[in-house]
N, C-alpha and C positions, 0 to 999 in steps of 0.2 A: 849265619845259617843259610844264605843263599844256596850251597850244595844242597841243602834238605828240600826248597821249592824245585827245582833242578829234578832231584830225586821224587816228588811228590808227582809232574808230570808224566812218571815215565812208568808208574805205576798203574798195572792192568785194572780191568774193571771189579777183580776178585781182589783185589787188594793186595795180589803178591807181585813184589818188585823184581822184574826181569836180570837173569845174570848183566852185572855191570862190573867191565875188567877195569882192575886199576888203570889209571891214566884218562878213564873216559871222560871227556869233557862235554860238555852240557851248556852252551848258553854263558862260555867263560869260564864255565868251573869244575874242578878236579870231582866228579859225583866217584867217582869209581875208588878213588883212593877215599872218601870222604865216608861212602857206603860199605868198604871193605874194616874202614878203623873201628867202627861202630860196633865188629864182633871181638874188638878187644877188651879182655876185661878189666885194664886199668884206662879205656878210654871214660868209659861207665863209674870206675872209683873214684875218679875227681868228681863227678860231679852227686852223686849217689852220698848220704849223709851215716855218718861213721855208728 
């Protein structure tokens, strides 16, 4: 879960998280690919209960 702290500072005061292009890296870590997988919906089906 490191991309998600990564992702948490980069997020504005309104609480919406700024366009981040795949590849962007953050403090070591892939946020951009990590923030882009999240609007897929089998990334959400593994872990979401049948």
């Amino acid at each position: 879960m490191a991309p998600l702290r990564g992702a948490r500072r980069l997020v504005k005061a309104d609480g919406v998280l700024p366009y981040i292009a795949p590849g962007a890296v953050y403090d070591g870590d892939d946020i951009g690919t990590w923030r882009w997988r999240q609007q897929e919906p089998g990334t959400w089906a593994q872990i979401l209960p049948e």
